[in-house]
Phi, psi and omega in degrees: 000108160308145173235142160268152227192134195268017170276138167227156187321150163064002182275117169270148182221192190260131189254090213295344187284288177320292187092063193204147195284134174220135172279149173288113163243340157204150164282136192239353202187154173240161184197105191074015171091003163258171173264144172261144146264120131355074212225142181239126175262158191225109159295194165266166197062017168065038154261122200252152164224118180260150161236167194235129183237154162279133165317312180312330190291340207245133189235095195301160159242050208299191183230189196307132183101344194238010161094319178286192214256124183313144116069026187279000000 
């Protein structure tokens, strides 16, 4: 069962577990009643790794309007 969630595909957000810039690629899973997410990080030498985190953990990083975090 999917839950809605204001994360969205392909949106980068601040991920608070990590403390790293992560792109959103799916929800993948509810566990206790949170939504799981899909996330992908890009290490050095572009080399990327996805991990699945609760939505709660993702943080946007929008500009002026969107709530999310200024100038990250």
């Amino acid at each position: 069962m999917k839950m809605t969630t204001a994360i969205e595909r392909g949106t980068e957000y601040l991920c608070i577990k990590l403390g790293e810039v992560v792109t959103a690629i799916q929800q993948v899973a509810v566990v206790k009643g949170l939504a799981m997410w899909e996330v992908e990080r890009t290490l050095g030498g572009g080399t990327r790794k996805r991990l699945i985190v609760p939505a709660r953990s993702l943080l946007p990083l929008g500009g002026p309007g969107t709530g999310g975090l200024q100038g990250a």
